[in-house]
C-alpha positions in Angstrom: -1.7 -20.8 2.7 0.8 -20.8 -0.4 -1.8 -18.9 -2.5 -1.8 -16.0 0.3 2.0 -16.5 1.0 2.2 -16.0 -2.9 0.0 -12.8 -2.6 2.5 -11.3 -0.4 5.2 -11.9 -1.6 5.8 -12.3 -5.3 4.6 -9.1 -6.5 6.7 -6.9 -3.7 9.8 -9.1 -3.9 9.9 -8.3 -8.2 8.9 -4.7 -7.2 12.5 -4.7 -5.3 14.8 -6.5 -7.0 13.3 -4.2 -10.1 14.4 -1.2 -8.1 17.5 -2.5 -7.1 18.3 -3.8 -10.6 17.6 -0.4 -12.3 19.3 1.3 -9.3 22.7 -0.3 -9.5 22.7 -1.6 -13.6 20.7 0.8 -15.1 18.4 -2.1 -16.5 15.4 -4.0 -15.8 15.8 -7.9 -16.8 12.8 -8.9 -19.2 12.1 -11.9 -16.7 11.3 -9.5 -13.9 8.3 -8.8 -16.4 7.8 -12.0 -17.8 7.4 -13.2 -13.9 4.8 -11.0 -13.1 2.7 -11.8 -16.0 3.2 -15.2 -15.2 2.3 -15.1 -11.3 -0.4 -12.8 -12.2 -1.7 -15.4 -14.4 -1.4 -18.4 -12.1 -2.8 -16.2 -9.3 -6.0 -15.1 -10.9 -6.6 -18.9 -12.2 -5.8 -20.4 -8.8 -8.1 -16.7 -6.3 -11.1 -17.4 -8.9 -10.7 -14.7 -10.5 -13.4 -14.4 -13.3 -12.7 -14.4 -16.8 -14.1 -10.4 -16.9 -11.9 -9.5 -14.3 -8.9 -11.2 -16.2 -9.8 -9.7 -19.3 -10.0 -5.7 -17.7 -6.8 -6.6 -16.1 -5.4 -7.7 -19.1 -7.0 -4.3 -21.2 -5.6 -2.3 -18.3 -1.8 -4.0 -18.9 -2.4 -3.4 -23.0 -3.0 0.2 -22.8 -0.4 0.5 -20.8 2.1 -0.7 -22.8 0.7 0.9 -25.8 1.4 4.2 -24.0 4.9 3.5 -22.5 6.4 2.1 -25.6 5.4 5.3 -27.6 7.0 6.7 -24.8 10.2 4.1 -25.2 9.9 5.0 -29.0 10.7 8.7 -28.2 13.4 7.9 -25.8 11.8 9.1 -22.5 11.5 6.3 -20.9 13.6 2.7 -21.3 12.5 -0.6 -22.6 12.8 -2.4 -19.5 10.4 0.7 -17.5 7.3 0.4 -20.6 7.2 -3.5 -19.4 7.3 -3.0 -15.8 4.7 -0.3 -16.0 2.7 -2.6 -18.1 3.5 -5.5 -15.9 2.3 -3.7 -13.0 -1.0 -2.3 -14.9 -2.0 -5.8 -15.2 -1.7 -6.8 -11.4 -3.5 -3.8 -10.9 -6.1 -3.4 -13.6 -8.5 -0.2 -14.2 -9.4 0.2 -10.6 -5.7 1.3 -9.4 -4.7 1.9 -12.6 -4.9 6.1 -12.1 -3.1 6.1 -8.7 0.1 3.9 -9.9 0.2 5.9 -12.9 -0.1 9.2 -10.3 2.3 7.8 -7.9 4.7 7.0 -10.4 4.6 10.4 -11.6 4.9 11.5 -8.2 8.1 9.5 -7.2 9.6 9.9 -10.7 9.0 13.4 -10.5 10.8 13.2 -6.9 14.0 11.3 -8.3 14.6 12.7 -11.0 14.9 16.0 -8.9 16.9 14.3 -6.1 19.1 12.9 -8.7 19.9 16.0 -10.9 20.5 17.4 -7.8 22.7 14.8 -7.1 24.9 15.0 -10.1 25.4 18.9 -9.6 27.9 17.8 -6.4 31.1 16.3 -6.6 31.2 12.6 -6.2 32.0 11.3 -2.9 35.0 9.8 -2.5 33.9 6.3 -1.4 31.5 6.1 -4.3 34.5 7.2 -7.2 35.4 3.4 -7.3 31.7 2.1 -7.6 30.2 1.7 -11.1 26.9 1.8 -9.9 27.4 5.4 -8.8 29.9 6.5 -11.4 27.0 5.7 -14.1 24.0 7.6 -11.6 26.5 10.3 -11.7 26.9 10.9 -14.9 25.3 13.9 -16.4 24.8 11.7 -19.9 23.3 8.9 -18.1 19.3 8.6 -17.8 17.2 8.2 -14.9 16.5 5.0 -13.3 13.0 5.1 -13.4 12.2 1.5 -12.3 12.7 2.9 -9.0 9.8 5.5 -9.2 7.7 2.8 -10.6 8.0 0.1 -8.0 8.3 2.7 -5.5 4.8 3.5 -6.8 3.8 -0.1 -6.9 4.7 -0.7 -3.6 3.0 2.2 -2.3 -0.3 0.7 -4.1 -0.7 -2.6 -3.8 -1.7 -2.6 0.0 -4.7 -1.7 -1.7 -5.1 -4.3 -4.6 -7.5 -7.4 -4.5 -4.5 -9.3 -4.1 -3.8 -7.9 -0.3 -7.7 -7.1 0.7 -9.3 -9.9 2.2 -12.6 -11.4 0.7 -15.6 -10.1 1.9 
């Protein structure tokens, strides 16, 4: 019962407080990342999972991070985003690899619109005292992409061998 209450929870609960992190700070803590590595790891030890399996997840989270840090390295994307999306590759692995990596795109895609958009009106006046909003507002300031990306994770791992039951 802890191994399925672990299931559901862990990996959405990061997936949030991700969002929320990157929403209101702009960053995405390094133990967010180092947590889901970790539970992933303790999970697939503790479900059975075979040493293959662990070892395409594990491929799946590499190239992932190879790609997002070139990425990082040409200032498209943030430090914190490259480890979450690699994070989220490993929990995943190859076989819902593409649709994260389309969903992301998707809801990045999405935000980044809304929040252009956003930035083109004045700033409320009940949001002018807030820092969270001051720094989303700013036409320097990036885009919090952590949101797209757990957005996208959330959106995908009803479908994972972590929420499917055994047949």
């Amino acid at each position: 019962m802890l191994i399925q209450a672990t299931e559901l929870l862990l990996f959405p609960a990061l997936m949030a407080f991700a969002a929320s992190s990157d929403l209101l700070t702009m960053t995405i803590s390094n133990r967010v990342s180092l947590l889901l590595v970790a539970g992933f790891a303790i999970l697939a030890l503790v479900t059975g999972m075979s040493l293959t399996q662990i070892g395409w997840h594990l491929a799946a989270g590499a190239v992932v991070l190879v790609v997002a840090f070139v990425f990082f390295a040409r200032g498209w994307i943030g430090g914190g985003d490259a480890k979450l999306a690699a994070a989220t590759a490993l929990w995943f692995g190859f076989p819902h690899l593409l649709d994260y990596l389309i969903s992301a795109s998707l809801f990045g895609g999405t935000l980044t619109l809304l929040l252009l958009q956003w930035r083109a009106w004045p700033l409320p006046n009940f949001l002018a005292n807030q820092s969270w909003a001051l720094r989303l507002h700013d036409q320097n300031s990036g885009i919090p992409y952590g949101i797209a990306l757990a957005a996208a994770a959330l959106a995908i791992y009803p479908h994972t061998i972590w929420m499917t039951p055994a047949s």
